[in-house]
C-alpha positions, -999 to 999 in steps of 0.1 A, spaced: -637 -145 -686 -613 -123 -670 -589 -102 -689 -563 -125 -704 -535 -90 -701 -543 -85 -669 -544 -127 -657 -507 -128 -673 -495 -96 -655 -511 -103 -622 -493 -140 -630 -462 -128 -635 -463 -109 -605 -467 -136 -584 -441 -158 -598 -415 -124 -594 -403 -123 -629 -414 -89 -630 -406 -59 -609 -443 -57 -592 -450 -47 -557 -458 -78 -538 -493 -93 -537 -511 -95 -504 -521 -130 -491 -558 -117 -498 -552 -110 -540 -533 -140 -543 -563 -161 -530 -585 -146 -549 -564 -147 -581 -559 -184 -580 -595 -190 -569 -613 -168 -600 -580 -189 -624 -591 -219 -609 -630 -212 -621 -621 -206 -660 -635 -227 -686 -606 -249 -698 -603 -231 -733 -575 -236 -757 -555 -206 -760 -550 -198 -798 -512 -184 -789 -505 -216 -771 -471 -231 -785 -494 -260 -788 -518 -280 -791 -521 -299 -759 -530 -334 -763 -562 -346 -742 -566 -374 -717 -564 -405 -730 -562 -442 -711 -544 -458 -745 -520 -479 -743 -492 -465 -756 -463 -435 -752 -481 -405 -765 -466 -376 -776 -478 -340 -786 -472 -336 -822 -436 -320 -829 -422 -343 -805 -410 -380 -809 -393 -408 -788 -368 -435 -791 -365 -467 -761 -331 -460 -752 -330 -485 -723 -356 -516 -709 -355 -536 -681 -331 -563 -685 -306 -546 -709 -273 -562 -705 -248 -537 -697 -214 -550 -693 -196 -579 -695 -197 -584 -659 -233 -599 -668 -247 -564 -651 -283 -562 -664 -308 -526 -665 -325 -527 -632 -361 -525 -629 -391 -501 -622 -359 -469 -639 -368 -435 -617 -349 -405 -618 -321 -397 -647 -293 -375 -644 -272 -364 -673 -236 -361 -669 -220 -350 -698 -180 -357 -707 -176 -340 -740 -206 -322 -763 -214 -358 -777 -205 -381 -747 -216 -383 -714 -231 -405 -686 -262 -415 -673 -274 -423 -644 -304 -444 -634 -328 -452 -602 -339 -487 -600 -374 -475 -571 -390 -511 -565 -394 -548 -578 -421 -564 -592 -425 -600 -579 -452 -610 -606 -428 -596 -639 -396 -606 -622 -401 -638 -605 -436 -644 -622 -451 -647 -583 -480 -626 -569 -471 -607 -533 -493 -632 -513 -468 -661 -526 -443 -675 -505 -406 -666 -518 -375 -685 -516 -344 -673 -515 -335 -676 -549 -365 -652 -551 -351 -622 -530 -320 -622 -542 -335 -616 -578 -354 -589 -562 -324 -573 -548 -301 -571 -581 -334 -554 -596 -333 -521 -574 -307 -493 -566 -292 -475 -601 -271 -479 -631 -250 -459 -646 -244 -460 -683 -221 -446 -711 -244 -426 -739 -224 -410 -771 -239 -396 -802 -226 -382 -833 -232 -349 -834 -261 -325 -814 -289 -332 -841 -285 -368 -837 -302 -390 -807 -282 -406 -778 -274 -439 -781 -263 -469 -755 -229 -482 -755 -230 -517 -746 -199 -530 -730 -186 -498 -722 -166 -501 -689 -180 -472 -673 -213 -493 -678 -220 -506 -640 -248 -513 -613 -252 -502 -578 -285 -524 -561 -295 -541 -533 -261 -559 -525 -237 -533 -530 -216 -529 -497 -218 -491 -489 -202 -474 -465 -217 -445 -440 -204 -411 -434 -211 -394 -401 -208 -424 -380 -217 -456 -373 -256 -471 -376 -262 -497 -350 -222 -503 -346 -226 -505 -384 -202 -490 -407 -215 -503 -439 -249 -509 -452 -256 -537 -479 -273 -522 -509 -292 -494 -515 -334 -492 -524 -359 -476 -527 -345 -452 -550 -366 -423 -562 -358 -392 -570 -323 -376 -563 -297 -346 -579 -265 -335 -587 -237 -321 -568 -212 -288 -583 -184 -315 -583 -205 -335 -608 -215 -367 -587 -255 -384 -582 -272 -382 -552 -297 -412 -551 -326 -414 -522 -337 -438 -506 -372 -436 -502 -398 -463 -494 -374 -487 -472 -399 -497 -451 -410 -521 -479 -382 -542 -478 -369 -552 -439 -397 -532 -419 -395 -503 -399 -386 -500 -362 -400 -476 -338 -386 -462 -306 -409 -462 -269 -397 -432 -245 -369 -450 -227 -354 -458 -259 -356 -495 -264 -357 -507 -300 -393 -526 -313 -388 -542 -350 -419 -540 -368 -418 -563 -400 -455 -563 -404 -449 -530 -432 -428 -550 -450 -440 -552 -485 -408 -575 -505 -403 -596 -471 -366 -596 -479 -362 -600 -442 -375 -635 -442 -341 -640 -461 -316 -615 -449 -322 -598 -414 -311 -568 -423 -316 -536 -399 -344 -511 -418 -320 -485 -402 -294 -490 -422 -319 -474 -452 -334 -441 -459 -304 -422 -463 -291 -397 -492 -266 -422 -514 -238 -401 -530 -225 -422 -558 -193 -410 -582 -206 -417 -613 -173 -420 -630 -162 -452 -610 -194 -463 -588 -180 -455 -552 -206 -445 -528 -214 -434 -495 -242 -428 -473 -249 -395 -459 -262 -393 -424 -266 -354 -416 -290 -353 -445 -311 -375 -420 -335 -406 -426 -368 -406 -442 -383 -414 -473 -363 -393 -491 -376 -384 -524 -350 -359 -534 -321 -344 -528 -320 -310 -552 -287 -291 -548 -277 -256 -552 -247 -236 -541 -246 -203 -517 -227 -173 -523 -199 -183 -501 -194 -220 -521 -214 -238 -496 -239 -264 -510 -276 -263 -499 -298 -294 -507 -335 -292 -508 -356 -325 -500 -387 -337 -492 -406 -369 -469 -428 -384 -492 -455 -394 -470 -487 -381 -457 -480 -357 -433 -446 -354 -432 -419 -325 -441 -397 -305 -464 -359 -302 -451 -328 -278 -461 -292 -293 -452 -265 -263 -450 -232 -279 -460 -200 -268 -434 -175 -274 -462 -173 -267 -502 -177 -297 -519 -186 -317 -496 -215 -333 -477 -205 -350 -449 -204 -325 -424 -237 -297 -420 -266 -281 -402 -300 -300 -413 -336 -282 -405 -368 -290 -410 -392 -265 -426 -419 -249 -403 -445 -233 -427 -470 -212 -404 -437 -192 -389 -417 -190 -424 -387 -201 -407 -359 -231 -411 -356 -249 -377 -323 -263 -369 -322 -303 -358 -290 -305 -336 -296 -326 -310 -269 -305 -288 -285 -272 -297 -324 -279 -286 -335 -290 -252 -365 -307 -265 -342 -329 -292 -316 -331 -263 -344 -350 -238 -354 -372 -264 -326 -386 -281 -287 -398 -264 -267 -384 -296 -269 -373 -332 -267 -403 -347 -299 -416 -330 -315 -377 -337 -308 -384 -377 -326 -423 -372 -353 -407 -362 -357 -376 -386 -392 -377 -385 -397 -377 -347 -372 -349 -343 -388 -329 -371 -419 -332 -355 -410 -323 -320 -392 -288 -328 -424 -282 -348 -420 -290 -388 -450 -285 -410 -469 -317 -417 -470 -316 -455 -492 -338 -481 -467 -363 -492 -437 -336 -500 -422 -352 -532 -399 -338 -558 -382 -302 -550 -368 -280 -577 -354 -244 -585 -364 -219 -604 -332 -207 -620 -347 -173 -636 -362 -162 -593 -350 -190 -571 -376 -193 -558 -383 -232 -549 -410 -257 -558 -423 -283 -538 -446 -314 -555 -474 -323 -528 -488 -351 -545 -519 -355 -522 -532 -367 -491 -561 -395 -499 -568 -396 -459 -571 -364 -455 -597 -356 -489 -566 -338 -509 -573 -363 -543 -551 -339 -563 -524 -319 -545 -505 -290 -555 -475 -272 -560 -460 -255 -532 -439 -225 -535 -413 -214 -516 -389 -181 -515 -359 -174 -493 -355 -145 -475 -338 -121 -498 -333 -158 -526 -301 -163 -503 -302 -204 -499 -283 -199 -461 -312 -177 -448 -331 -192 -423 -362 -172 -434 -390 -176 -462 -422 -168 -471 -444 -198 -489 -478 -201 -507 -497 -222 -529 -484 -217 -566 -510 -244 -582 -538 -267 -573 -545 -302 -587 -577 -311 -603 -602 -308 -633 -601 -273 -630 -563 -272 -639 -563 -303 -658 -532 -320 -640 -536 -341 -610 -507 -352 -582 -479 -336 -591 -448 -354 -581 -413 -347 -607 -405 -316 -619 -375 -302 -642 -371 -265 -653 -360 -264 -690 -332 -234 -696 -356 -207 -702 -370 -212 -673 -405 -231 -674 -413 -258 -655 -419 -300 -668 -440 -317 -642 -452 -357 -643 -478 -366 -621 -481 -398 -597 -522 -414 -602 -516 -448 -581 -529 -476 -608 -552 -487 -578 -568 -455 -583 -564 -450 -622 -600 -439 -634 -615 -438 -607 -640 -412 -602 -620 -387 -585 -593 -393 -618 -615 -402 -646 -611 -365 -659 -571 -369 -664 -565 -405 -680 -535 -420 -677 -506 -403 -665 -490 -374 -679 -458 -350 -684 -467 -315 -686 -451 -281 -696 -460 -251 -673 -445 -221 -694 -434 -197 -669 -441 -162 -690 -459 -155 -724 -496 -153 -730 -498 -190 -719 -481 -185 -686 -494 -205 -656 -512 -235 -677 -505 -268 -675 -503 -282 -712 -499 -317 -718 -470 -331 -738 -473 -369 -734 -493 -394 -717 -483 -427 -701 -494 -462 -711 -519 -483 -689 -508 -482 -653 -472 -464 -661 -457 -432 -641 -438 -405 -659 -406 -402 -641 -374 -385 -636 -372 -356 -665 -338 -338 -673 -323 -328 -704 -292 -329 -716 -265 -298 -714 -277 -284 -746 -315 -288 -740 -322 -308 -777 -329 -339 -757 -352 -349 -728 -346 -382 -710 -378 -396 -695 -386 -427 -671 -417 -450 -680 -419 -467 -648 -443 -498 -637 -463 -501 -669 -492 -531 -662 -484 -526 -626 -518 -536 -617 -516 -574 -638 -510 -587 -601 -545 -575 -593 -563 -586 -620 -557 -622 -621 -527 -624 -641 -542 -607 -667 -511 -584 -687 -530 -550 -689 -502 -534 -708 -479 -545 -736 -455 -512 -738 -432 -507 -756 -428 -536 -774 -469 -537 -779 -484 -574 -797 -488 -598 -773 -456 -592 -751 -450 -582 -717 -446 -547 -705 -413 -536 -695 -402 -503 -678 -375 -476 -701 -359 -451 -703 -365 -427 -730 -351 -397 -753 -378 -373 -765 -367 -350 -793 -383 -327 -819 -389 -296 -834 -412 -282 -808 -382 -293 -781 -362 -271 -800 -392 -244 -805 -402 -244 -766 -360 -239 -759 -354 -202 -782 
């Protein structure tokens, strides 16, 4: 076994929290090859003891940490008649005062079977859709405690309590979608992220699913495909797919949103802020499909979105290449005007030369280096079963450069214990929380028998542990670990369980999980708080 010293320095290194000369392409290979070959030994100075792969039905925690159900599917809210949405994504904390604060809440995709007890082959009525359509998009939610050693709880009734879903009129910013100023609702939402002036950016990812997709020939005339569409909400309401896959920025504090169009259109998994030395704000997201790309928007203004330079990331070259329509004679043959450019994202990204990517998810920074990590969950097609984590670092960590160097910081699979990573959060000391994303059509399988159910991991960042991914909790049957962030003063981590017995459907109707409420009940997607000593241990 190689020298555990020499591993953590060589580590550290590479991650640049130390004052090292750089490593060549050459060592770094080799370093993460000979770490990827180690036995999978239990380090005695771990923090702790990492819990093993289980396919239990049930929240698991490491021991030192514990979790209450803050929030289920269904929850009334307000007395509106506003209900919890379903299949809860990303959270984001939004604190008021040390003991009261916001939260805010993705609502990815419906479930026809546990909503309007149908199966996706069945044909639905109105009445159906319009179920379906209250059931997606976010909430936003008042949480107070009593003091920091005490959990968050819900405040029914609250009137900051309030829904944005899938018949919220919302209007765009940047111009006009199909003579369009308004879409109706937002979906699909996955991941997302918080601007400096303290309001939720919510993507729109999968759209696709829910009116189709339209595709452009080379003169430019318009061919509807509804074939992709999974909901068939189309059937009911012929909506225009354009008018989703946008960056949704919501004020949290009274519910007004917009939609973004120089952040561009794609399955937008993310939208990860920072701000440049000037005041400018940089968001980071990524196209979560196979193939597709990581993007940087370059604000014109301080606090505020609307106006900016988007580019698409081109790996082999290291460099940021700008998508302005007026700017490149290839984007200026192909498209009439901006607006049209940003409809098609993807065609523009790939035309000025964007690196295809396996299924680019979440995108975070590492506040101790800056440097920024990419989740690429896998590519099935392509024989990737496990993905990795892709690292990327600015040319001299200044967000406006146009310039960066990128590697692979981890790889997926038995010999690092995780597989498909897909949402991360860095704690304040720097490491890195990760979930991962096993489909439940592939749960067990024999490419993911190794891992179990799903999983939340803690990468610690430095220490004789550095670089391993330790398991802190495990999903129940069929569930996704989604959307970690902690609160302002780190004692608390809110964590999605999303689409628990997600594969009933496909087993004749059989419930294959009973979380949270366990007996004989149906399962139920939440949002919970995880708090304990270790939380407290991990944060000093």
């Amino acid at each position: 076994m190689i020298n555990l010293i020499h591993n953590r320095r060589e580590f550290l290194k590479f991650m640049g929290r130390t004052s090292g000369a750089a490593l060549s392409t050459g060592f770094v290979a080799q370093f993460l090859t000979a770490c990827s070959s180690l036995p999978q030994k239990i380090n005695p100075m771990l923090p702790f003891a990492p819990l093993k792969p289980s396919f239990a039905d049930d929240l698991s925690l490491v021991e030192g940490l514990n979790y209450r159900t803050l929030l289920m599917w269904n929850t009334y809210l307000n007395k509106r008649g506003d209900a919890f949405g379903y299949n809860n994504d990303y959270t984001a904390f939004i604190p008021i005062s040390a003991n009261d604060a916001l939260l805010w809440v993705n609502h990815e995709y419906p479930s026809p079977f546990f909503i309007n007890g149908i199966n996706p082959t069945d044909v639905k009525t109105k009445a159906h859709v319009d179920k379906e359509r209250k059931a997606v998009g976010g909430s936003i939610v008042r949480i107070k405690r009593n003091n920091i050693n005490e959990p968050w709880g819900f405040i029914l009734n609250d009137p900051q309590n309030r829904r944005l879903d899938g018949t919220t009129r919302i209007p765009f910013v940047g111009g006009k979608v199909l003579g369009s100023t308004h879409a109706i609702g937002t979906l699909g939402n996955c991941a997302g992220g918080v601007t400096s002036w303290r309001t939720i950016l919510t993507c729109e990812e999968n759209y696709d699913n829910y009116y189709g997709e339209v595709s452009y020939d080379d003169s430019g005339e318009r061919k509807l495909d509804t074939s992709v569409s999974v909901y068939k909400w189309q059937e009911h309401y012929p909506l225009p797919p354009e008018h989703y896959g946008w960056v949704v920025e919501v004020n949290p504090m009274n519910g007004q949103a917009k939609k973004h169009l120089a952040l561009g259109r794609f399955a937008h998994e993310c939208a990860t802020t920072t701000l440049a030395a000037d005041g400018r704000t940089v968001v980071y997201m990524g196209d979560d499909k196979d193939d597709e790309c990581v993007y940087k928007f370059i604000s014109k203004k301080k606090g505020s979105l609307e106006e900016g330079d988007l580019y698409v990331a081109n790996l082999e070259l290291g460099e940021w290449v700008l998508l302005n329509r007026d700017k490149n004679a290839i984007l200026t043959s192909a498209f009439k005007n901006q607006t049209e450019m940003l409809i098609q994202t993807r065609k523009a990204a790939k035309l000025v030369g964007g690196t295809a990517l396996h299924r680019p998810e979440d995108v975070e920074i590492d506040p101790q280096t800056k440097a920024i990590f990419v989740a690429q969950t896998n590519h099935i097609p392509k024989g990737d079963m496990h993905g990795s984590i892709l690292k990327i670092v600015e040319e001299g960590n200044n967000p406006l450069s146009l310039k960066f160097t990128s590697s692979i910081f981890m790889t997926g699979g038995p010999q690092a214990s995780f597989t498909c990573p897909d949402n991360f959060v860095f704690d304040k000391k720097g490491n890195l929380w990760m979930t991962t994303d096993i489909s439940e059509k592939y749960m067990g399988n024999k490419d993911y028998a190794f891992h179990g159910n799903n999983a939340l991991y803690y990468i610690p960042m430095s220490g004789p542990a550095a670089g391993q991914a330790l398991r802190v909790a495990t999903a129940p049957v069929d569930a996704e670990l989604t959307g970690p962030s902690f609160d302002a003063d780190f004692k608390t981590l809110f964590l999605s369980v999303q689409h628990p017995g997600a594969s009933t459907v496909r087993k004749d109707g059989k419930v294959t999980s009973h979380w949270p409420k366990g007996g004989n009940s149906q399962p139920s997607p939440a949002v919970v708080t995880i708090r304990g000593p270790l939380l407290d241990k991990l944060m000093i």
